[in-house]
C-alpha distance (Angstrom), angle and dihedral (degrees) to the residues before:
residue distance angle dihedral
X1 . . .
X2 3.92 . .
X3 3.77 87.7 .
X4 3.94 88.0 54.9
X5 3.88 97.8 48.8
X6 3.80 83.7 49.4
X7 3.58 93.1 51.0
X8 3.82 90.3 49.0
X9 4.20 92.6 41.9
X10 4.15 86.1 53.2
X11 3.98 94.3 43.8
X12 3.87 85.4 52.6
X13 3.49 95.9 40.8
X14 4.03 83.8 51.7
X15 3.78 101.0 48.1
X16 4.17 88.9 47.9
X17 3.86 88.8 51.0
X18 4.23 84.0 48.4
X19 3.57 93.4 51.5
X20 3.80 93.3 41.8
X21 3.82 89.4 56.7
X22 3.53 95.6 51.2
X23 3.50 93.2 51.0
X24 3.86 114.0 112.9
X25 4.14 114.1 -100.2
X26 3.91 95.2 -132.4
X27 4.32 91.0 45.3
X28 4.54 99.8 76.7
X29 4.07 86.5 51.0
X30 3.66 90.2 49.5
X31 4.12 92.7 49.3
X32 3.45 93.8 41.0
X33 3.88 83.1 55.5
X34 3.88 88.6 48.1
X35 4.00 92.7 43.3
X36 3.93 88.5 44.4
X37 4.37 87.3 61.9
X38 3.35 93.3 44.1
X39 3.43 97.9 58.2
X40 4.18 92.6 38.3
X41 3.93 78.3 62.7
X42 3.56 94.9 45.9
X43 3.74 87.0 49.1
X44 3.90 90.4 55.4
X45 3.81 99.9 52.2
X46 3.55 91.8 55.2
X47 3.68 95.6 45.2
X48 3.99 86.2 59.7
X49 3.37 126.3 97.9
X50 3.94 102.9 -132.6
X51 4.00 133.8 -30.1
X52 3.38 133.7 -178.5
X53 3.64 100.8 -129.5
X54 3.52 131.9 24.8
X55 4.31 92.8 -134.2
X56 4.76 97.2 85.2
X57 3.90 88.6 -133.6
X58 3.92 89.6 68.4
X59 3.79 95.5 34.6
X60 4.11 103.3 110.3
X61 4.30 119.8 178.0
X62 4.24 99.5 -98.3
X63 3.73 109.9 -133.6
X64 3.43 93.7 -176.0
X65 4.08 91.5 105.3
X66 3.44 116.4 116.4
X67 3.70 88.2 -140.0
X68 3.60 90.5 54.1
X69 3.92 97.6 -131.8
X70 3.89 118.1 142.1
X71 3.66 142.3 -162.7
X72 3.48 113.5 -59.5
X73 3.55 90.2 -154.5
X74 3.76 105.7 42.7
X75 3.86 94.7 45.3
X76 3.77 108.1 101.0
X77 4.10 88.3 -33.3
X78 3.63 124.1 136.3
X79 3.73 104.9 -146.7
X80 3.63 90.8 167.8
X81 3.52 94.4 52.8
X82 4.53 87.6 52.6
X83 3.46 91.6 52.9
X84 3.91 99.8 45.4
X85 4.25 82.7 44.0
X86 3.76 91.8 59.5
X87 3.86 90.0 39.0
X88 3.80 92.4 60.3
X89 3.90 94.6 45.3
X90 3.95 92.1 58.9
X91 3.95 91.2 46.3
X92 4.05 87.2 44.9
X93 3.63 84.5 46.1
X94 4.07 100.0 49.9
X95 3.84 91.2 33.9
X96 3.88 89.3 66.0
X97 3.77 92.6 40.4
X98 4.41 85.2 57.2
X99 3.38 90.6 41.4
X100 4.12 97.0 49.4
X101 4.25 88.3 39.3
X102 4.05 86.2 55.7
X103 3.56 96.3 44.4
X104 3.68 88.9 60.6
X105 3.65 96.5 40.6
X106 3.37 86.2 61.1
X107 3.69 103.2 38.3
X108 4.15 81.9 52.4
X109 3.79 95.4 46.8
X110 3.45 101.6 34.9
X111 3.56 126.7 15.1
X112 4.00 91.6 62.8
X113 3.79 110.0 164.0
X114 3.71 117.1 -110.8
X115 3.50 94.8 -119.1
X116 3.49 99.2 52.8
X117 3.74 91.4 47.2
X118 3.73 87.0 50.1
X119 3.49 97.9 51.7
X120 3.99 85.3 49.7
X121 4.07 83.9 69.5
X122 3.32 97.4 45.0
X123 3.72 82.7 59.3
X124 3.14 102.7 51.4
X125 3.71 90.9 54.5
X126 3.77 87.0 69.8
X127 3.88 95.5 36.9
X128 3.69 95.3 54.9
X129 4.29 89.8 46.2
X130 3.47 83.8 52.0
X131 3.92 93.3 49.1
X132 3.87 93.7 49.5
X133 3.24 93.4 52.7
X134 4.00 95.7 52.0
X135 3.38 88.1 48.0
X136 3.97 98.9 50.7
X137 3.86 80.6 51.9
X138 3.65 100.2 56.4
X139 4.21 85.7 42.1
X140 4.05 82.5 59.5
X141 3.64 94.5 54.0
X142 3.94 99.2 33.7
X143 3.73 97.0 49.6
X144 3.78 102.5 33.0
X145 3.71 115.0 111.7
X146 3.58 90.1 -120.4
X147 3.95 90.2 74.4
X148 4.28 85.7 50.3
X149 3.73 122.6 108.1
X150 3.78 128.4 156.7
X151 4.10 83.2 -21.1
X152 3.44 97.8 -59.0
X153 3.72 131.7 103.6
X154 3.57 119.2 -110.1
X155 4.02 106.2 -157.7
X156 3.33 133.0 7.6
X157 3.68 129.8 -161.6
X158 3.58 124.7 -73.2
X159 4.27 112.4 -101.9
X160 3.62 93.1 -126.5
X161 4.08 90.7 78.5
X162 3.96 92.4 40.8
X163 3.85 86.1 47.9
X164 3.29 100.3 56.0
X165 3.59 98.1 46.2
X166 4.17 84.2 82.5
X167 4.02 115.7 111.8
X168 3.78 128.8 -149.1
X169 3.23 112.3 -106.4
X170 3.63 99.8 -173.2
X171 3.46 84.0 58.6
X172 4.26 95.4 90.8
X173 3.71 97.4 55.6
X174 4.25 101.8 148.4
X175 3.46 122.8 124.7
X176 3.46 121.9 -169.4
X177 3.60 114.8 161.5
X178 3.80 128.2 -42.7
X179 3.92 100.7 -62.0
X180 3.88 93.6 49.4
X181 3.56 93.0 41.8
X182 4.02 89.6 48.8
X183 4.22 80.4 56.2
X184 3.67 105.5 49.2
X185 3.88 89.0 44.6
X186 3.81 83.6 56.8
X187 3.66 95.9 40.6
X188 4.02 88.1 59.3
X189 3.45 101.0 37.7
X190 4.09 86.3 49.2
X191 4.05 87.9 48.1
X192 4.15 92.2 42.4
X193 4.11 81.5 54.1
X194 3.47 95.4 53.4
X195 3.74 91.1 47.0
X196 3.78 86.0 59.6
X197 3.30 93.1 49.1
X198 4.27 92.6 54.6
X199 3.74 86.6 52.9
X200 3.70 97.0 50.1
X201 3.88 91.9 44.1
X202 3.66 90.6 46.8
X203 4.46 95.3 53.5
X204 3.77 84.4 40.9
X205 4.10 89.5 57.1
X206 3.44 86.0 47.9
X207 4.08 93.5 65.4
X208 4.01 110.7 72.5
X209 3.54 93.0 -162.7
X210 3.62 94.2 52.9
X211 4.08 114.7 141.8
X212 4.16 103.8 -103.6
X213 3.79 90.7 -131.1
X214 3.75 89.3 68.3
X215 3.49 98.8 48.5
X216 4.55 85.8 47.5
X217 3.88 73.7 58.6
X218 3.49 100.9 48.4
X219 3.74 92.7 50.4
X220 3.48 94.4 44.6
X221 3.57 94.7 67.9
X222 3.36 94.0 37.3
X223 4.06 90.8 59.5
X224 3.38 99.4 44.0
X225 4.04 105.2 45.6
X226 3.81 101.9 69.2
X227 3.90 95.9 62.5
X228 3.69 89.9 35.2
X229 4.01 85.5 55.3
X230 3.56 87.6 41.0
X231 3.79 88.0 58.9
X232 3.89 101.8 45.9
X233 3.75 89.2 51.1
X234 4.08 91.0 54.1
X235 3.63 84.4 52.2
X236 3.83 95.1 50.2
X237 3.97 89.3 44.6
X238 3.85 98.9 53.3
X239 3.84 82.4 46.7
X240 4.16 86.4 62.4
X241 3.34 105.3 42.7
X242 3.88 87.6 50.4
X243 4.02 83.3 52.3
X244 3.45 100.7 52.5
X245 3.64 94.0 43.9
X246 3.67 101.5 -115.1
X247 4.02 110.1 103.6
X248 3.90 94.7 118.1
X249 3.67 84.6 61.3
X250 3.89 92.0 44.3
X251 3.70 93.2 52.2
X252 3.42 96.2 42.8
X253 3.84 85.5 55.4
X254 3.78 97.2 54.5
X255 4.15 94.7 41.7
X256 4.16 82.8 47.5
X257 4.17 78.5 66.5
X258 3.68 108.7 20.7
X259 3.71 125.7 40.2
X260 3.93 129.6 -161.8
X261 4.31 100.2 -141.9
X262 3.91 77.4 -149.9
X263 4.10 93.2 79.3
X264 4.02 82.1 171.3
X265 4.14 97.7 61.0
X266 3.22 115.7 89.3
X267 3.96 121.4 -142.4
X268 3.59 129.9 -148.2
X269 4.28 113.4 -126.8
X270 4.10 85.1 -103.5
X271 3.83 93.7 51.6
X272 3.75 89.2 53.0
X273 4.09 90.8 46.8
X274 3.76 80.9 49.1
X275 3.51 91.6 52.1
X276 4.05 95.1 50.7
X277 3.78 86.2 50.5
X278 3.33 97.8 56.7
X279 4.25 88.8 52.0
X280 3.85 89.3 48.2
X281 3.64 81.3 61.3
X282 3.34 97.6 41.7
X283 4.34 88.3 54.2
X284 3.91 91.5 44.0
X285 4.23 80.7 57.1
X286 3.46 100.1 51.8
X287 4.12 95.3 34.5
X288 3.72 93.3 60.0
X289 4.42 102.2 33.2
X290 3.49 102.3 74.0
X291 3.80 96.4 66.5
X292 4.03 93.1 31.7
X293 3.38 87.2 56.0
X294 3.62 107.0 48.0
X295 4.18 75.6 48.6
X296 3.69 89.6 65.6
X297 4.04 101.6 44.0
X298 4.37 80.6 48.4
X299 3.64 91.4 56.4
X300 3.80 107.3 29.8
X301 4.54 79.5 58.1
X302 3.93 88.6 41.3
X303 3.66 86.0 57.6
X304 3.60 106.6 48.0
X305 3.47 88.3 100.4
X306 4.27 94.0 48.2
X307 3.49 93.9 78.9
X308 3.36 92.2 -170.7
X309 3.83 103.7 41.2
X310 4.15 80.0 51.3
X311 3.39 100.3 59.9
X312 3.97 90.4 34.8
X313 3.69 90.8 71.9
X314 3.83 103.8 29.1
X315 4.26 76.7 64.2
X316 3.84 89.8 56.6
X317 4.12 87.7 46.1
X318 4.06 84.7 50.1
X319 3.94 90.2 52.3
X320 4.23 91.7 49.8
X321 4.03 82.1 43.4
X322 4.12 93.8 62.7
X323 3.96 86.1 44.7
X324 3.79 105.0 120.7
X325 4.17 102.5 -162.3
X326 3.69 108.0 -64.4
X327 3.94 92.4 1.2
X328 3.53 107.0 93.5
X329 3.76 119.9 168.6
X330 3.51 106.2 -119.6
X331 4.18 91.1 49.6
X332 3.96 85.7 84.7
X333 4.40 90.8 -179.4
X334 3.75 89.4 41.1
X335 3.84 85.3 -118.9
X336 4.23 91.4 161.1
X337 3.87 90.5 58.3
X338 4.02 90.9 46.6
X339 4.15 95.4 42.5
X340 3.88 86.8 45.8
X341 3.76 89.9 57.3
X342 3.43 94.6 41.8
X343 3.71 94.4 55.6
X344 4.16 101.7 31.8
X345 3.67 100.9 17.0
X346 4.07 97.0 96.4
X347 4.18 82.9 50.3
X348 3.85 94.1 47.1
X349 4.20 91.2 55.3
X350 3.79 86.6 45.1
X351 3.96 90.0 61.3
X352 3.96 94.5 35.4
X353 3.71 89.9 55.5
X354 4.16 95.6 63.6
X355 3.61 91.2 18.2
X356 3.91 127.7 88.0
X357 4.18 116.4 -118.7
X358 3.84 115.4 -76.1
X359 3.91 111.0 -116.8
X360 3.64 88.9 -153.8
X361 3.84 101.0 37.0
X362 3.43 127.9 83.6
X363 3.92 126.6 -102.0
X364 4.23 81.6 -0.7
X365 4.10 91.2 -67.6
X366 3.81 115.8 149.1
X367 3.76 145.4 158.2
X368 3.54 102.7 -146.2
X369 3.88 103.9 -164.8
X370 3.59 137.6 158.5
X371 4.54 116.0 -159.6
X372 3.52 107.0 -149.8
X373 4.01 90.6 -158.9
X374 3.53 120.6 -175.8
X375 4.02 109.8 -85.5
X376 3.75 136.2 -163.0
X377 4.03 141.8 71.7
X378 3.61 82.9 -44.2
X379 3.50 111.0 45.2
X380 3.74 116.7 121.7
X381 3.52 99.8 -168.3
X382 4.02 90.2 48.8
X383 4.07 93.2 50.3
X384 3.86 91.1 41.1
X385 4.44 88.1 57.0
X386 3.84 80.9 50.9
X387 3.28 92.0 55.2
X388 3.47 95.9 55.0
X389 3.63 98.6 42.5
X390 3.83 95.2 63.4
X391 4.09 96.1 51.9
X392 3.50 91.0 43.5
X393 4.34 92.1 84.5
X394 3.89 82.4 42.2
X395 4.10 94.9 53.1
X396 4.00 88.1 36.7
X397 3.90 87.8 56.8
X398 3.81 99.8 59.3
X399 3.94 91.2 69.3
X400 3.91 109.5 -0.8
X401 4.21 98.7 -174.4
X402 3.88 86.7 45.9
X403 3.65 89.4 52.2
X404 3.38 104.8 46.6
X405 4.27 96.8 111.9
X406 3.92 77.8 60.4
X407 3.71 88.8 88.3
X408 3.26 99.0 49.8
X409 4.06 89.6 58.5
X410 3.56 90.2 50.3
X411 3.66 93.5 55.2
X412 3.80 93.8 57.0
X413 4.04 87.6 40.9
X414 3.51 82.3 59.7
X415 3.99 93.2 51.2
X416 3.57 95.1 50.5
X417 4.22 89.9 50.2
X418 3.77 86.2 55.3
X419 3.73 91.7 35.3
X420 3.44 110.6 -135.3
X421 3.46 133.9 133.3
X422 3.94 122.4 -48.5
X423 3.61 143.7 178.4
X424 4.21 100.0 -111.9
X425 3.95 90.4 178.6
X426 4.38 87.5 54.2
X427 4.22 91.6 40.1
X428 4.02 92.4 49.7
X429 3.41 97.4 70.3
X430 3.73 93.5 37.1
X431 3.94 93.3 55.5
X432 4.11 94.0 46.9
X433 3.48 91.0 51.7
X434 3.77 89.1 53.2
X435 3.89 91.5 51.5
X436 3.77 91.9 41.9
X437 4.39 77.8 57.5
X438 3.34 90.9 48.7
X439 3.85 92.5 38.9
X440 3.99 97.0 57.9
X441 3.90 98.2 80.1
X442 3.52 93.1 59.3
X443 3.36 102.7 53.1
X444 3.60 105.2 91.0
X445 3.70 113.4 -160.4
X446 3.84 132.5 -148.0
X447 3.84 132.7 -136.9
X448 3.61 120.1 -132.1
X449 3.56 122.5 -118.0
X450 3.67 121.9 -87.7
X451 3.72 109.7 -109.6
X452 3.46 116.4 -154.1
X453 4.22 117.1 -160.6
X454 3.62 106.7 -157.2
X455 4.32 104.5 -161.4
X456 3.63 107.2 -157.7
């Protein structure tokens, strides 16, 4: 019985703490207000001497006293007028409190500075890289045939790394005028899509016996949003610097880092955004490799002795080896080679058209750049190519015939140190294949649960 009423007492106590949580934050200070009159009214009646009724519009002074005194608050007192005085304060009061909490709503939503908001793409230049790259790694893994048995996957990757592939679309919030408001709507409803695409990629890698074709799918979109995004938000960035006046200085910025070795072609304000994404990439490559690297030589010695781990990863290596440029093996609807055109293919036919036929490139398409990085004792960028250059014999010696294309990464490495001219259309795929290398012992993968059949 005790247990019941307690029962009852906590389900009550439950539903009033519901209700109280749904109740609106601006409502209790209003009440309180209410409450607060009420009782100042209260407080008046009993301060009177006498009335007649208890309702103030039929409350008259009684002169009926044989000492002749009246009601100090009913002789030539408005009581009306008190009341409607301290109504008008609290609404004065909690008007001004809405209007101030709008104003910054507003101000925080809306009035963004450009900088800020173009600092926000230049971000997500380097988030997206670093999001393609994840996400090649975790196709390495998934669809290697390692991770086969009986035709059905074995582990999939762990949901933290599809997770935190998801953007913010709230993020791009500018509006200036109708064309860059047009944009930014696009540029969140684009990044809201691709969030829906994460989530449905991640509850399909969840299902072991999911059809392959859908997970092809999955991956496709996965591969090819983060230059695609990367290309939208150049376009909406060249827009604002040409809106706030300043895209001499904007240009001059990017050419001050990145240098056509066509002086005679002329770029568009996109192209050169494109341009300055493409070395925000290149940076977020060389900031993070050093250490990754050095990761990989660790392990691949650690696990001399794991047989099995071993020969686990020197099959992912094998799979980046048969990668010819933006064909990699685990990209089974060649959605890389598609996004990059998408995103830089207008730039690479603006350098072929000046420009004389790659030897390396395909179909005679190049990006002939030079990065005129900042040198010296103190250069990051110049220490962190070092860096890279001395593990590279150490990395190529775990699985020489594997590593062969390694060379070929150093040699451009060794270009950009010396800055001269390179191919930047040849050297992209070389340095995401490095990070996808460096990428693959840190993407932890799950095993599926056992499913037991019971046949009755």
């Amino acid at each position: 019985m005790i247990e019941k009423i307690h029962g009852k007492l906590k389900g009550a106590i439950n539903s009033v703490k519901s209700f109280l949580a749904r109740i609106p934050a601006y409502l209790p200070p209003i009440v309180a207000c209410v409450v607060f009159v009420m009782l100042l009214c209260v407080l008046v009646l009993c301060l009177s001497d006498k009335w007649e009724s208890c309702i103030p519009s039929k409350m008259v002074p009684d002169y009926k006293e044989s000492d002749g005194r009246v009601s100090f608050f009913w002789n030539d007192f408005n009581f009306y007028g008190i009341v409607a005085t301290v109504l008008a304060l609290f609404s004065l009061w909690y008007t001004f409190r809405a209007y101030r909490s709008q104003s910054l709503t507003e101000s925080n939503t809306r009035n963004v500075s450009i900088e800020d908001q173009k600092s926000r793409f230049e971000d997500l230049a380097r988030h997206e890289y670093r999001n393609l790259v994840v996400v090649l790694s975790t196709a390495v893994k998934y669809f290697s045939k390692a991770n086969q048995s009986g035709g059905q996957r074995l582990e999939y990757p762990s949901e933290s790394h599809i997770l935190k592939l998801q953007t913010a679309p709230e993020d791009y919030v500018l509006d200036i005028g109708p064309q860059i408001a047009a944009i930014a709507s696009e540029m969140r409803l684009l990044l809201r899509n691709y969030n829906i695409e994460i989530g449905v990629a991640h509850d399909h890698l969840l299902r072991r016996s999911i059809n392959l074709g859908v997970m092809e799918a999955d991956y496709d979109n996965l591969i090819f949003k983060p230059l695609f995004l990367v290309s939208n938000s150049c376009r909406m960035d060249s827009l604002l610097s040409s809106v706030v006046g300043n895209l001499r200085l904007s240009i001059v910025e990017v050419q001050r880092n990145v240098e056509k070795s066509h002086k005679d072609n002329k770029l568009t304000p996109k192209d050169l955004f494109l341009l300055r994404s493409l070395e925000l990439m290149l940076i977020e490559h060389l900031n993070k490799l050093p250490k990754a690297l050095k990761n990989v030589v660790d392990k691949m010695n650690r696990w001399k002795d794991n047989t099995d781990k071993h020969s686990k990863y020197l099959s992912y290596f094998k799979s980046l080896k048969k990668a010819d440029g933006f064909e990699l093996e685990c990209d089974h609807t060649d959605a890389l080679k598609r996004s990059f055109g998408t995103a830089y293919g207008k730039l690479v036919d603006t350098f072929e058209k000046d420009g004389k036929d790659g030897k390396d490139g395909k179909d005679g398409k190049t990006l002939n750049c030079k990065w005129n990085y900042k040198s010296g004792e103190n250069s990051e960028t110049e220490k962190e190519i070092n860096d890279v250059l001395k593990i590279l014999p150490s990395l190529k010696n775990i699985s020489p015939k594997d590593f062969e294309w390694i060379e070929a990464y150093k040699n451009v490495l060794q270009t950009i140190k010396n800055k001269k001219a390179f191919d930047l259309m040849q050297f992209f795929p070389l340095m995401l294949k490095m990070d996808i290398m460096a990428e693959l012992p840190k993407i932890g993968m799950v095993n599926y649960e056992y499913e037991q059949t019971v046949v009755r």
